[in-house]
C-alpha positions as CSV (number, residue, x, y, z in Angstrom):
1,X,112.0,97.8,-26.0
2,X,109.3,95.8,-24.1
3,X,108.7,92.1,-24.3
4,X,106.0,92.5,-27.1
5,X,108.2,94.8,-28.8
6,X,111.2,92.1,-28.5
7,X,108.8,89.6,-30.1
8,X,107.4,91.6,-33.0
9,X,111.2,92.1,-34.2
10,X,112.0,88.5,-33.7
11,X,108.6,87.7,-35.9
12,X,109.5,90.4,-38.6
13,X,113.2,88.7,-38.5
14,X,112.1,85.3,-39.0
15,X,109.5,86.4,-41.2
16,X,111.6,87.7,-43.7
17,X,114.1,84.7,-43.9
18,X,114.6,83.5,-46.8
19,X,116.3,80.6,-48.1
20,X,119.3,81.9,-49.1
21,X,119.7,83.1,-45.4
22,X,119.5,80.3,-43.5
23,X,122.2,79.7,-41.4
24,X,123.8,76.2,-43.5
25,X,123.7,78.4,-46.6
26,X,126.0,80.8,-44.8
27,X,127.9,77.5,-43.2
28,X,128.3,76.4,-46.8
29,X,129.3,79.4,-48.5
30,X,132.3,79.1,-46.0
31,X,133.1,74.9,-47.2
32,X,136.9,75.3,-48.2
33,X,136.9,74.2,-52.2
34,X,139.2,71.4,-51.2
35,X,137.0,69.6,-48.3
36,X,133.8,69.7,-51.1
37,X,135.6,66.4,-51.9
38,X,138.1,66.0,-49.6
39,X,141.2,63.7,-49.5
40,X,139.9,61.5,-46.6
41,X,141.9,58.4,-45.0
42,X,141.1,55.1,-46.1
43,X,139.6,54.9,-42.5
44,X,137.5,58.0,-42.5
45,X,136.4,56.7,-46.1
46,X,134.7,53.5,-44.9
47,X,133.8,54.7,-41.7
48,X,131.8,57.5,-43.1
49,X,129.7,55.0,-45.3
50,X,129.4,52.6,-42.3
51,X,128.6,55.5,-39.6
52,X,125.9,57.3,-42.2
53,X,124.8,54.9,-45.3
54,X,123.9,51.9,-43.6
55,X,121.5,54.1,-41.5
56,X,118.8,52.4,-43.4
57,X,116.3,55.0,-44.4
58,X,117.2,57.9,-46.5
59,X,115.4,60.4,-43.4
60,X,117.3,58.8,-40.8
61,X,120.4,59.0,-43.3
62,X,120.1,62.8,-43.7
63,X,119.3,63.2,-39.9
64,X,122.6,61.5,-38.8
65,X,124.7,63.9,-41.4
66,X,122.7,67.1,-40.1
67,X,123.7,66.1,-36.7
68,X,127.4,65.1,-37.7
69,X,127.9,68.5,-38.7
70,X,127.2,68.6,-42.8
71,X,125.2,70.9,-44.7
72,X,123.4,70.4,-47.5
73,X,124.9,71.5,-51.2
74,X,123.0,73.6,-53.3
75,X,122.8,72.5,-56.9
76,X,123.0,69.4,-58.7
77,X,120.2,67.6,-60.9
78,X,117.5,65.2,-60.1
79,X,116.7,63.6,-56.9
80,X,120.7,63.1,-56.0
81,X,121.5,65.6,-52.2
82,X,125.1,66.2,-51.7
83,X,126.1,67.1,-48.0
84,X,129.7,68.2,-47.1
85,X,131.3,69.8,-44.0
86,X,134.2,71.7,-43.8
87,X,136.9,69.0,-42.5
88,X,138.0,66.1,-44.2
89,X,135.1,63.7,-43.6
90,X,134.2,62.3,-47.0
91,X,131.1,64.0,-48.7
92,X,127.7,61.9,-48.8
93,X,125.3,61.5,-52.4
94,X,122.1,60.9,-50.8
95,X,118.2,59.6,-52.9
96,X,115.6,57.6,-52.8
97,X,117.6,55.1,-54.6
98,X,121.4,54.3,-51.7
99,X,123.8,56.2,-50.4
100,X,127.2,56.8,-51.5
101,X,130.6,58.7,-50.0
102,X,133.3,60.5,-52.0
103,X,136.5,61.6,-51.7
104,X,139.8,62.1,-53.4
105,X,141.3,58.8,-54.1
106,X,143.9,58.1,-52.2
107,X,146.7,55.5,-50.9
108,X,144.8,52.2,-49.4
109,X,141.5,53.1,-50.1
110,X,141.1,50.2,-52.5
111,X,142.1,47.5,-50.0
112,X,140.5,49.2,-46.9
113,X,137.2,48.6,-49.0
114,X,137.7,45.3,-50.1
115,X,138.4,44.3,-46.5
116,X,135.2,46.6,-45.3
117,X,133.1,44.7,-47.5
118,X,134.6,41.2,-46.7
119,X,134.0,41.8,-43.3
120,X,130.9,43.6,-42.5
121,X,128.7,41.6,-45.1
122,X,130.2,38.1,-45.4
123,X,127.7,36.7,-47.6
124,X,128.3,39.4,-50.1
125,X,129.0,37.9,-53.9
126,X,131.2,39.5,-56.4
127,X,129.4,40.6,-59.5
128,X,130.7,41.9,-63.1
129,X,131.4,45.5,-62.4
130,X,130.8,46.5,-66.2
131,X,127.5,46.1,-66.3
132,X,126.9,48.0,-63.9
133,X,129.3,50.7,-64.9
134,X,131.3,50.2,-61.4
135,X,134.8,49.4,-60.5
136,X,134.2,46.7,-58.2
137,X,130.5,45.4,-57.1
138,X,129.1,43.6,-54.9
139,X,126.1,42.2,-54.6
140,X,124.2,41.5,-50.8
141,X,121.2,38.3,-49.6
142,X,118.5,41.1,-50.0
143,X,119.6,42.2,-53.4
144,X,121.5,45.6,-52.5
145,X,124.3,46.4,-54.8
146,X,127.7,47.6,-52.8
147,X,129.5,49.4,-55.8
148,X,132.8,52.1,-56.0
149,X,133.5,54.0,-58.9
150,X,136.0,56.5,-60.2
151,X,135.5,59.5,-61.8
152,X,137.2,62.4,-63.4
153,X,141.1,62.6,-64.2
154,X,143.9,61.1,-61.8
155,X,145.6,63.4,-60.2
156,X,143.4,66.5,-60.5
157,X,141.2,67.7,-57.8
158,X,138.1,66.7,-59.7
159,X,138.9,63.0,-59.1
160,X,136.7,61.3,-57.2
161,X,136.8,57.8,-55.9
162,X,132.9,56.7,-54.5
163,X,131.7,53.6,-51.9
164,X,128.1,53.5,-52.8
165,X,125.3,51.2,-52.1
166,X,121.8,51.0,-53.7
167,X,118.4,49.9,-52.3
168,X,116.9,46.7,-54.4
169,X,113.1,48.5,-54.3
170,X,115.0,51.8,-55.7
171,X,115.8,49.3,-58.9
172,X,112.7,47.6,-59.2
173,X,110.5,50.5,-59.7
């Protein structure tokens, strides 16, 4: 097969991807059940929301997670994107709106939080979780709220413990 001839099969292969054969879908089809949410260390917990959701923009959010190796999930409803990889690196809840990580809850993550927060934003002031449907909350100088949540039932593998954080614009609108 000659060069053009190498080139028109490359063009008809391309051509004729679709979306359900790009190369994450087939990534994610792999995603052991157990590391959709994984049960990640109290370090690997905060250091995933430190390393991707205080990125700053939600492009340069998703950028940093393509390039650390997660894929995309398929699914969900409204403007929420899940991204998981296949290890025990906490899953991310990206919008328009903040940034969040999950994972199973587990042993210290509660205090390894509390300290996270304490230390990397100083200023940062308590507020009353319940209204804002949060465990604990926290609110920042710029107005971004710093929340984690719990969901589903403990000790089955749909709990999920979250470390989220919302943009103030994302609220005012």
């Amino acid at each position: 097969m000659g060069m053009l001839g190498v080139m028109g099969f490359v063009v008809a292969l391309l051509t004729g991807c679709s979306e359900e054969t790009r190369p994450d879908r087939f990534e994610l089809a792999n995603v052991r059940a157990s590391n959709v949410v994984p049960k990640s260390s109290a370090t690997a917990f905060v250091g995933a929301f430190a390393r991707h959701c205080l990125k700053g923009e939600p492009a340069a959010i998703e950028a940093s997670l393509l390039s650390a190796g997660y894929v995309q999930a398929r699914g969900g409803t409204g403007p929420a994107r899940s991204f998981v990889v296949d290890d025990k690196r906490p899953l991310v809840i990206l919008s328009e709106g903040g940034c969040a990580v999950g994972a199973a809850p587990r042993t210290g993550q509660t205090p390894r939080v509390q300290s996270f927060v304490t230390q990397t934003f100083p200023g940062a002031r308590a507020v009353d979780p319940q209204a804002l449907s949060a465990e604990r909350a926290w609110q920042l100088a710029d107005g971004t709220l710093i929340l984690t949540t719990r969901s589903g039932t403990p000790g089955l593998s749909t709990a999920t413990y979250l470390l989220g954080l919302t943009y103030p614009a994302a609220r005012d609108t």
